[in-house]
Backbone bond lengths (Angstrom), bond angles and torsions (degrees), N, CA, C in turn:
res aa  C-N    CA-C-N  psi(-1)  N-CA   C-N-CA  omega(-1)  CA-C   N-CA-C  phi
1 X - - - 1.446 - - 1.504 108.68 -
2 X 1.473 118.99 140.04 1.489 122.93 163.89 1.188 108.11 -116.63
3 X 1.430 104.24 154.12 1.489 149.36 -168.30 1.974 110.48 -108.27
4 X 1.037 124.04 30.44 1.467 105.72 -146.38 1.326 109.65 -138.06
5 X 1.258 123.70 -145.29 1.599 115.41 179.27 1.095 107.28 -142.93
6 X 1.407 132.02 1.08 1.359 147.79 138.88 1.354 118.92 -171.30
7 X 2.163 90.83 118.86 1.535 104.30 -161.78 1.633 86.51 -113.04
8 X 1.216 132.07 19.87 1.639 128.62 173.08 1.507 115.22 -60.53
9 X 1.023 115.43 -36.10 1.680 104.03 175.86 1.506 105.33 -73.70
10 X 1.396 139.77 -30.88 1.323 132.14 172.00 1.882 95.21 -75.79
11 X 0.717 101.56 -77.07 1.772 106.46 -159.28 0.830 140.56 -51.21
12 X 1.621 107.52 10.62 1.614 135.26 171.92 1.269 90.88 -110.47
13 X 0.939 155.15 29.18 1.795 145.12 139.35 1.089 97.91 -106.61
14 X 1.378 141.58 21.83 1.673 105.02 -177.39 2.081 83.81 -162.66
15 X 1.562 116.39 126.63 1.304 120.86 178.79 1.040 90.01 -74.52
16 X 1.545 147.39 -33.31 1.615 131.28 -146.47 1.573 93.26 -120.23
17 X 1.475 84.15 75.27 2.496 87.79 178.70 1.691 75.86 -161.26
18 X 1.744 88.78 140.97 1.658 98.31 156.78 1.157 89.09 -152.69
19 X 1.400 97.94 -163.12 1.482 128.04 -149.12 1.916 113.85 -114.72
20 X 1.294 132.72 130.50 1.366 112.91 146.92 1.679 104.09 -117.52
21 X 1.783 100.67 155.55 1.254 89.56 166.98 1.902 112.55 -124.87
22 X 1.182 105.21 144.04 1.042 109.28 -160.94 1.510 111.81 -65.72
23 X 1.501 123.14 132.91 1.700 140.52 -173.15 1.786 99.80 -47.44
24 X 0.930 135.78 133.34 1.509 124.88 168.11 1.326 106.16 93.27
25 X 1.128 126.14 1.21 1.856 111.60 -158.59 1.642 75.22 -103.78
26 X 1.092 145.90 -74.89 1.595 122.30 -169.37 1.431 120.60 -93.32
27 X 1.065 130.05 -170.50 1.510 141.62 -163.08 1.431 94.03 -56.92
28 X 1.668 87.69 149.82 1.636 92.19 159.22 1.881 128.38 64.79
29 X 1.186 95.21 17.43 1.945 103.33 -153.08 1.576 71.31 -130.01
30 X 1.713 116.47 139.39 1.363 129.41 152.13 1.136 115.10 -69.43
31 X 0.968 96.96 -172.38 2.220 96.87 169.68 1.976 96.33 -168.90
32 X 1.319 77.66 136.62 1.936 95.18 177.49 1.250 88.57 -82.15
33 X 1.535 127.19 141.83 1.317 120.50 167.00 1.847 118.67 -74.36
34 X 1.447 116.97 -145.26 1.735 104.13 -179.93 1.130 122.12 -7.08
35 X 0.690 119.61 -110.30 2.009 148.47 -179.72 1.893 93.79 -25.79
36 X 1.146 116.65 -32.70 1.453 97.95 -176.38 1.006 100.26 -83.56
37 X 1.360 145.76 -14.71 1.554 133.85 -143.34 1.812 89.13 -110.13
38 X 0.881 116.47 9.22 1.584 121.50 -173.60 1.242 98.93 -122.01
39 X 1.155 108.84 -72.75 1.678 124.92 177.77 1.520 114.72 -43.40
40 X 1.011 141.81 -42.58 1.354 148.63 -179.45 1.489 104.47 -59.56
41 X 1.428 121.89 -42.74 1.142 147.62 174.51 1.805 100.15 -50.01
42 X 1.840 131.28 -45.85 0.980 93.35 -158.11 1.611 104.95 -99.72
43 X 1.799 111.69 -3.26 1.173 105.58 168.31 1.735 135.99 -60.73
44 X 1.248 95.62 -9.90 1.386 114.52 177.42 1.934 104.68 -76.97
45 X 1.143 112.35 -62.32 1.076 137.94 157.99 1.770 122.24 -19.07
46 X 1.384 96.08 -56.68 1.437 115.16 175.85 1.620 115.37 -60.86
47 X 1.977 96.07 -48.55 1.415 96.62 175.82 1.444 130.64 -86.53
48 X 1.299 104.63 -13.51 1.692 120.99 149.00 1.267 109.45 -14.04
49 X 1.749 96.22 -80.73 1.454 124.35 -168.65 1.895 114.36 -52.43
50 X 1.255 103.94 -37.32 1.364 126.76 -161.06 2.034 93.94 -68.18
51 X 1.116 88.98 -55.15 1.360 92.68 -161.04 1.979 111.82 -87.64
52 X 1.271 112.57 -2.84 1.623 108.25 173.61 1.731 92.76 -152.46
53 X 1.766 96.49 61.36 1.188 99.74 152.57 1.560 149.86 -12.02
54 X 1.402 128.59 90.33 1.653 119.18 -163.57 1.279 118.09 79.17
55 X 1.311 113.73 18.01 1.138 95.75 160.92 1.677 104.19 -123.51
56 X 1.295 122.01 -170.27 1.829 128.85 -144.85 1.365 93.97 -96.46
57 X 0.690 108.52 140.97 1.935 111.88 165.32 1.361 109.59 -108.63
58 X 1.509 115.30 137.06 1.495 116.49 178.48 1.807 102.88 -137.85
59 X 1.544 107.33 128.73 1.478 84.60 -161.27 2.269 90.78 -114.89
60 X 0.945 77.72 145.89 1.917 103.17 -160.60 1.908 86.88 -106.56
61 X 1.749 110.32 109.72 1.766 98.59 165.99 1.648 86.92 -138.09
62 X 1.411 93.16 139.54 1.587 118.25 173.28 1.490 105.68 -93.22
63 X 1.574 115.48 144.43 1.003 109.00 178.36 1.497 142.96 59.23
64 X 1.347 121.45 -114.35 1.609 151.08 128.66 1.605 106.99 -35.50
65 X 1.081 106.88 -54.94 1.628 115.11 173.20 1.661 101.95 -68.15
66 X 1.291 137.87 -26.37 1.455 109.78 -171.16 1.644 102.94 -113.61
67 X 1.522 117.58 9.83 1.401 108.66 163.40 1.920 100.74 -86.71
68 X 1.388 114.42 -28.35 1.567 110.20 178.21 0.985 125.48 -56.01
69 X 2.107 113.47 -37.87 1.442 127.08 162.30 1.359 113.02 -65.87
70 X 0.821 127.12 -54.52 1.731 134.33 172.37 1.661 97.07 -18.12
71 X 1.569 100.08 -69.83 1.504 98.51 -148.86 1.499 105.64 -83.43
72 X 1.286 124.04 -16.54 1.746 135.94 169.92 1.787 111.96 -51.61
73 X 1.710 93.32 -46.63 1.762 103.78 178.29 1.401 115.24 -50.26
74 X 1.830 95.10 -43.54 1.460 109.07 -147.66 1.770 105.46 -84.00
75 X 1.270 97.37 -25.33 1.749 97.89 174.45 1.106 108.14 -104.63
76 X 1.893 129.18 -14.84 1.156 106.75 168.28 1.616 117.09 -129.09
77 X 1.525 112.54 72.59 1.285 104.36 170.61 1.366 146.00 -37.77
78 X 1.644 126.01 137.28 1.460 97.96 156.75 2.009 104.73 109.40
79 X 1.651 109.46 -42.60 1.387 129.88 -175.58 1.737 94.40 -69.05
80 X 0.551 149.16 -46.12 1.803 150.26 -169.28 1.603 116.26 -106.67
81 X 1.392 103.05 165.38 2.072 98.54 -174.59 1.642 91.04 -99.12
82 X 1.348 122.24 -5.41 1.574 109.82 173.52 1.400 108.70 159.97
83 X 1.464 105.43 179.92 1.568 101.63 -176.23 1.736 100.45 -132.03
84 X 1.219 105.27 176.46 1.764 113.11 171.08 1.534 88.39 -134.70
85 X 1.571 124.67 138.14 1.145 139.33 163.33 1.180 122.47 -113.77
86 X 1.313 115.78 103.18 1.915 119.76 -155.87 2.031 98.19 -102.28
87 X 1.298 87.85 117.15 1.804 76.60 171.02 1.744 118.73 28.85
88 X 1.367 106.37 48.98 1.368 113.50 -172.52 1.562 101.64 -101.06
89 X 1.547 114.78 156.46 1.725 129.53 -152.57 2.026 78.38 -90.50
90 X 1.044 116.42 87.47 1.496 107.73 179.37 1.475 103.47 -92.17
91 X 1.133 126.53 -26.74 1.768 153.33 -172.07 1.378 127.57 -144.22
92 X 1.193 124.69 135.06 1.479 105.41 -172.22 1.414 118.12 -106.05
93 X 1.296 117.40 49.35 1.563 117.08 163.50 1.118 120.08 -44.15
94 X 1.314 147.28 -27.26 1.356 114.56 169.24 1.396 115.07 -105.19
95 X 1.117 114.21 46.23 1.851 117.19 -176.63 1.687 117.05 31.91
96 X 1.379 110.40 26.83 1.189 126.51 169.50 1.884 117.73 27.92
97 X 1.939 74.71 -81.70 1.852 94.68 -170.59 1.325 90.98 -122.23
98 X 1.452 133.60 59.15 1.449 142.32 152.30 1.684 106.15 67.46
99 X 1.274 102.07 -161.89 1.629 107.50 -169.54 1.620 101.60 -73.51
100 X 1.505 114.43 129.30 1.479 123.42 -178.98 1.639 99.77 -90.07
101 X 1.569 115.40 140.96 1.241 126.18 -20.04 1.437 139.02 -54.33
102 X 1.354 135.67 159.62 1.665 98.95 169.20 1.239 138.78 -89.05
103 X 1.243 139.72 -169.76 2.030 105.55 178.61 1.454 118.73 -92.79
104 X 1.970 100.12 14.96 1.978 89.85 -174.54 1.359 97.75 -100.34
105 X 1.103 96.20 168.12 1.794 112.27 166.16 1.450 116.87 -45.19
106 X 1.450 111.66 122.42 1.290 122.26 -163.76 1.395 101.62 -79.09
107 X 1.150 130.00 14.66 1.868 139.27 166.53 1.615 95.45 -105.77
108 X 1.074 122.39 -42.63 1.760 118.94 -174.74 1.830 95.93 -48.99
109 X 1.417 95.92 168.24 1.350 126.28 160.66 1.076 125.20 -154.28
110 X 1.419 122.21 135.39 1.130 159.14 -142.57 1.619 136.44 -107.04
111 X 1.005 134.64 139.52 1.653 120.80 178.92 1.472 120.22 -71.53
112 X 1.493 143.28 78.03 1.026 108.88 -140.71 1.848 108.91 -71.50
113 X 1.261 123.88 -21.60 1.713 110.11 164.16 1.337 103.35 -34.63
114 X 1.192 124.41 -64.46 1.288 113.22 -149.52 1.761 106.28 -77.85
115 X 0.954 109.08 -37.14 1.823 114.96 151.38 1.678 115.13 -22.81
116 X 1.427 100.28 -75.48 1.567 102.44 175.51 1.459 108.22 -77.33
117 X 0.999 135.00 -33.46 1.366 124.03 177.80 1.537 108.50 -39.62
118 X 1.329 89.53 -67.83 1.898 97.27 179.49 1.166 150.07 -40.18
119 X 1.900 89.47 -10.73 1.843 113.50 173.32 1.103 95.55 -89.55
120 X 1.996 106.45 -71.21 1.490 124.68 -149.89 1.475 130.20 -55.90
121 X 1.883 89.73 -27.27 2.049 99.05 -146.81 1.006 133.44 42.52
122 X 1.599 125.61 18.43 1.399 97.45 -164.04 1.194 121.41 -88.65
123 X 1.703 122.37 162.11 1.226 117.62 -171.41 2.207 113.92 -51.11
124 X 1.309 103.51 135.38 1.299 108.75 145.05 2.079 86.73 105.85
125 X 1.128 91.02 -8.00 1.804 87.44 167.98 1.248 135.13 -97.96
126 X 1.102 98.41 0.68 1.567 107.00 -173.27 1.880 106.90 -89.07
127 X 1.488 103.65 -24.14 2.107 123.76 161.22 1.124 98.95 -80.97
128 X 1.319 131.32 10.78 1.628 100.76 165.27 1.320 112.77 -95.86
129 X 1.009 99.04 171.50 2.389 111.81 -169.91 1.194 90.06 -116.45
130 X 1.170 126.88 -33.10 1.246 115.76 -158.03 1.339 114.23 -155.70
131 X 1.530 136.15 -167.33 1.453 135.74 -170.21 1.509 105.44 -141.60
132 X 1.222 128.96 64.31 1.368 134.55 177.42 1.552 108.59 -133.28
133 X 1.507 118.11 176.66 1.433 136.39 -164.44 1.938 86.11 -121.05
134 X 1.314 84.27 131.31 2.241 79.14 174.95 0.971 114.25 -45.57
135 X 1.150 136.62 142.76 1.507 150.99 107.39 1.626 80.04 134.04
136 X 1.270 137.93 42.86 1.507 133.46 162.80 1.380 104.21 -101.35
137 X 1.096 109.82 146.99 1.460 116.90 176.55 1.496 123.53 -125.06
138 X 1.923 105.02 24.50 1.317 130.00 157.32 1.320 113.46 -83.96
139 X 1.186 139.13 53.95 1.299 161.53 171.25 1.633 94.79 -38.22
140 X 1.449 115.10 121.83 1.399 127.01 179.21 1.613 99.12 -119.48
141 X 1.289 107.89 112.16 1.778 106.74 173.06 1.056 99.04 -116.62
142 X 1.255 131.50 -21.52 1.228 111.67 -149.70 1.760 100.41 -169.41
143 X 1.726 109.47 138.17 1.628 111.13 -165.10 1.546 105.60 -138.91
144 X 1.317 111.35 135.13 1.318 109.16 176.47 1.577 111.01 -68.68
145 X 1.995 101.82 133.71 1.723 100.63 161.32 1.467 119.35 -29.89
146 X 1.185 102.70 -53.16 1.543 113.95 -153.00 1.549 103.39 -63.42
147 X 1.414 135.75 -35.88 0.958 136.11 159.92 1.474 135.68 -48.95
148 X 1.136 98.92 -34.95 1.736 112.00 179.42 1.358 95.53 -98.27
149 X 1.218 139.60 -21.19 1.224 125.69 171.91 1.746 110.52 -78.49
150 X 1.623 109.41 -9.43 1.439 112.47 177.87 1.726 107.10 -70.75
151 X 1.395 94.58 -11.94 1.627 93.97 -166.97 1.835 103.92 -56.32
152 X 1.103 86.23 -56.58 1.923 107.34 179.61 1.412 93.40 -3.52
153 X 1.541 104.11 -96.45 1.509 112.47 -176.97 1.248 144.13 -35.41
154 X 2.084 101.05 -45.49 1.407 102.22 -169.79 1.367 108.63 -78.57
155 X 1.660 121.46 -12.87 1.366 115.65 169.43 1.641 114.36 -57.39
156 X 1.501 98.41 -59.47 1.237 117.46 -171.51 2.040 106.92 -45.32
157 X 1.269 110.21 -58.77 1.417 108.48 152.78 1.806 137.84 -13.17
158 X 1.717 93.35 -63.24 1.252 104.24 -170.22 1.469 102.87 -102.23
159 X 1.304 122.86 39.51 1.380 133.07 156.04 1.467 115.12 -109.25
160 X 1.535 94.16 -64.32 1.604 88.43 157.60 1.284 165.90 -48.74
161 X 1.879 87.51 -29.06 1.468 106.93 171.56 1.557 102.24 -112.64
162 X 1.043 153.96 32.25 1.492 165.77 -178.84 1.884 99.77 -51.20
163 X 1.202 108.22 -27.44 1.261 93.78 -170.48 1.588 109.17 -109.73
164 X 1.377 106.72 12.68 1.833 115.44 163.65 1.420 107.62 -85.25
165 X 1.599 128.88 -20.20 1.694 98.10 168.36 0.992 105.28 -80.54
166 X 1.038 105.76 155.73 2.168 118.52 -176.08 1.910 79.52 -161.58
167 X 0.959 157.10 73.42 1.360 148.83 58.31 1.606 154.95 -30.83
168 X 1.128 136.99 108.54 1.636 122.23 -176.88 1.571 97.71 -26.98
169 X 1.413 80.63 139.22 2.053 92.70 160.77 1.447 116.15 -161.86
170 X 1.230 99.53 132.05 1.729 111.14 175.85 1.202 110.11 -81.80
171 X 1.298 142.46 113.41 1.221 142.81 168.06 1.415 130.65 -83.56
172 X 1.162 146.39 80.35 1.512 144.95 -155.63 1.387 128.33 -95.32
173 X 1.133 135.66 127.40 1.628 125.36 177.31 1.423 102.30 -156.00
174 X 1.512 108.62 176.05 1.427 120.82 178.85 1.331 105.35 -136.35
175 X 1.507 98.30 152.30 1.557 103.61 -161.32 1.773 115.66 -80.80
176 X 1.310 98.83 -12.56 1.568 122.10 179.93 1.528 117.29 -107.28
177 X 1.658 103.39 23.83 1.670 112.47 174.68 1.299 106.09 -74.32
178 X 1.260 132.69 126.46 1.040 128.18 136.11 1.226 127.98 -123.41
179 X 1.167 114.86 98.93 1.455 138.40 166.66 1.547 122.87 -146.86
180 X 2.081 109.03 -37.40 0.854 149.62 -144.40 1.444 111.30 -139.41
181 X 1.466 139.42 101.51 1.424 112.25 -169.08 1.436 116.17 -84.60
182 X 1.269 130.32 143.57 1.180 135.70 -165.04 2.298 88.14 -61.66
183 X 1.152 129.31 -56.07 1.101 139.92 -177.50 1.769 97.88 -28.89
184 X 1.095 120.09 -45.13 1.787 120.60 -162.02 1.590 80.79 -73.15
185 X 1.323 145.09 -93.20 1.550 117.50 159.99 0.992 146.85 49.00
186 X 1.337 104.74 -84.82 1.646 137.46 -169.75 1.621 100.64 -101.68
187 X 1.146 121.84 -2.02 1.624 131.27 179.65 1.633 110.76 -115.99
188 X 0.976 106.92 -31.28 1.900 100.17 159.29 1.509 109.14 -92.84
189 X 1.401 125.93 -40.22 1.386 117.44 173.53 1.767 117.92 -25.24
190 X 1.981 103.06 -42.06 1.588 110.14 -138.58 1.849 74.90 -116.58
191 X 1.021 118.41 -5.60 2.148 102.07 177.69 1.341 95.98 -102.47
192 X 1.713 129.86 -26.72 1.459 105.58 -157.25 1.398 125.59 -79.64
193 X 0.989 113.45 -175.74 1.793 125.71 -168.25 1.669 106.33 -94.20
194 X 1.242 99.46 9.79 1.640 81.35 -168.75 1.226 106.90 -97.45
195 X 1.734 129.40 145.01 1.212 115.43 169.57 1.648 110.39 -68.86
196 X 1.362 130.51 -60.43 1.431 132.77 178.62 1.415 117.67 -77.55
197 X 1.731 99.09 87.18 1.420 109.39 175.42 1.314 111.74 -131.56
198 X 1.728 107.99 126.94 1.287 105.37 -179.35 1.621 118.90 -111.84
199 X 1.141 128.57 145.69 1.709 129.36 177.36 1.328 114.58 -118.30
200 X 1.339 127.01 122.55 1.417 139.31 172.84 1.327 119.76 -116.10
201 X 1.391 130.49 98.84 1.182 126.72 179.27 1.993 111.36 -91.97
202 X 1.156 97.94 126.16 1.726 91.08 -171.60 1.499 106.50 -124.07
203 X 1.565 107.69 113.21 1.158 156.81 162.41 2.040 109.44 -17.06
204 X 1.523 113.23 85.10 1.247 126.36 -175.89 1.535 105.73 62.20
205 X 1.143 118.48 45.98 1.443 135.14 136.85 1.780 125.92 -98.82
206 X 1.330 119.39 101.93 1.259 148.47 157.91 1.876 103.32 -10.78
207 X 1.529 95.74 173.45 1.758 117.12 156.08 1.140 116.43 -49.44
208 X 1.535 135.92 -60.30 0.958 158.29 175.38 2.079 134.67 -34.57
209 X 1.884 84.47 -46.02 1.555 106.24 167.76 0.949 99.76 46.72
210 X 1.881 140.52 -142.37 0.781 142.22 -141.71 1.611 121.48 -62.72
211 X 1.282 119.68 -6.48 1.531 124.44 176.03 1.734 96.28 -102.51
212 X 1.028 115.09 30.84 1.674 103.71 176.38 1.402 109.76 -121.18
213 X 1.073 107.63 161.23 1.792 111.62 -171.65 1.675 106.84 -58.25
214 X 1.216 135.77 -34.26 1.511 144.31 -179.50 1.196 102.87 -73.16
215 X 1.303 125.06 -39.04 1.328 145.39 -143.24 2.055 127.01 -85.94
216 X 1.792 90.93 3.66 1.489 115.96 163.00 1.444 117.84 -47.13
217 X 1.283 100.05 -23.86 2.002 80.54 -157.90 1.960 84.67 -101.00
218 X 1.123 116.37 21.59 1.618 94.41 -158.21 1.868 92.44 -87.20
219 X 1.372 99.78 -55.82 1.660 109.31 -167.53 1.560 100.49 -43.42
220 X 0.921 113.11 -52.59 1.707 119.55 -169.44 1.255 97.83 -67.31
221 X 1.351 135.02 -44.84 1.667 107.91 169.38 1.321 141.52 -53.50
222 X 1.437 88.21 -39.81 1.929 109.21 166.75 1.363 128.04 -45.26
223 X 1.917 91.01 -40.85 1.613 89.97 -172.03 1.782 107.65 -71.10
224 X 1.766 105.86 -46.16 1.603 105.10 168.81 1.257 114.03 -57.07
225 X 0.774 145.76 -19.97 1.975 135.73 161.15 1.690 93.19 -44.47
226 X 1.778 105.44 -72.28 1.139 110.00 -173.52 1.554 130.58 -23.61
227 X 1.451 91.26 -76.33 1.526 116.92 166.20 1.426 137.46 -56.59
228 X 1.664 114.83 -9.65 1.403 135.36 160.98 1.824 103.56 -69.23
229 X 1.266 106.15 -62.58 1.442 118.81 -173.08 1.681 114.37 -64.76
230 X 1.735 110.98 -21.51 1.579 111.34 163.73 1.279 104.43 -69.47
231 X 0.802 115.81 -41.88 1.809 131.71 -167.92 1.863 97.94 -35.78
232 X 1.481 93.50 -63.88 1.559 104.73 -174.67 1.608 111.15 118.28
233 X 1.354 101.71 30.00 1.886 127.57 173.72 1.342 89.16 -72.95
234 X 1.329 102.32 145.68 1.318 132.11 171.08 1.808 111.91 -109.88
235 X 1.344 140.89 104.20 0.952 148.26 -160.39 1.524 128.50 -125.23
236 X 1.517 124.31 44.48 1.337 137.08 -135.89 1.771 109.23 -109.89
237 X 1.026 116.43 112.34 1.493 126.00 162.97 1.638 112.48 1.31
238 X 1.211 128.91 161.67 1.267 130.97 163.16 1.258 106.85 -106.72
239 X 1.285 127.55 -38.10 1.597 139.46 146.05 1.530 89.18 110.63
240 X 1.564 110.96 28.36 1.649 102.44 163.45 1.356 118.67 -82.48
């Protein structure tokens, strides 16, 4: 199952992969704050299970999608055979969407470019319309406050509790993200609880990763992570 904002380069190799999309992430969608942004996560999960009986669940969140997995692992260990964390908000080094809370109405919604624009500046965001990877047709215009103000916590959460995931996890980023700092990454990689944790940082690959022009070799690694760990590989920390 993915969590993400475009899981099409994974989820066209595999009939038994779907999709959730997260409550609040486009127009018009409420959003439970904390606890939903995790929780929503395991009903998906449940029906995973429900519907391709015995077999493994591995849940894949991009972005927005891999702070939802983050915090699903972290309160609910043990329920899944592992996760992939793609350029996911694990930490908020780059103050993303500015100081949490924000000052609009936590019912408003928002641009989120112009959200991050308003912290980051960085060049080449201020022309964007929108917040997608080409050829997606998850069109993000627009994000509830209340959601980005969920960030507050679930970071705050998965700092504190960093050492309750104890699941395999693929951790993914690019060194030329900016949206996402490659550092949030490299900062759950080195707090979490899991013995089988792997980190790949890939070299002028974007936010985007596997939908980006560099970004070929990523899907095909994921799936061999996958398929190492069906195997019945054992892949365990040295705990140096």
């Amino acid at each position: 199952m993915a969590v993400c904002q475009n899981e099409n380069a994974l989820l066209s190799r595999n009939e038994n992969a779907g999709s959730l999309l997260v409550r609040g992430r486009g127009r018009g969608l409420p959003v439970e704050v904390f606890d939903g942004l995790g929780g929503g996560a395991g009903a998906v999960v449940a029906l995973a299970k429900a519907e391709r009986p015995g077999l493994p669940v591995y849940v894949l969140g991009h972005s927005m999608g891999g702070h939802v997995s983050a915090l699903y692992g972290t309160k609910y260990p043990g329920k899944v055979s592992g996760f992939i964390l793609c350029a996911g908000v694990l930490r908020y080094h780059f103050m993303n969407f500015g100081w949490l809370p924000r000052p609009e109405d936590p019912e408003a919604e928002i641009s989120p470019v112009d959200a991050a624009y308003g912290t980051l500046h960085l060049p080449g965001w201020k022309e964007l319309s929108t917040f997608l990877a080409e050829g997606d047709d998850g069109t993000l215009k627009s994000i509830s406050v209340s959601i980005l103000n969920a960030f507050s916590e679930g970071i705050d959460y998965l700092k504190k509790n960093s050492k309750a995931f104890v699941d395999p996890v693929l951790v993914l980023t690019g060194n030329n993200d900016m949206c996402v700092s490659p550092q949030d990454a490299i900062d759950f990689y080195r707090e979490t609880g899991s013995a089988d944790r792997s980190l790949r940082i890939y070299a002028g690959v974007g936010h985007f990763l596997m939908a980006e022009e560099k970004g070929h070799m990523i899907a095909p690694e994921i799936i061999t992570w996958i398929e190492d760990r069906l195997a019945g590989g054992e892949f365990v920390d040295a705990g140096i």
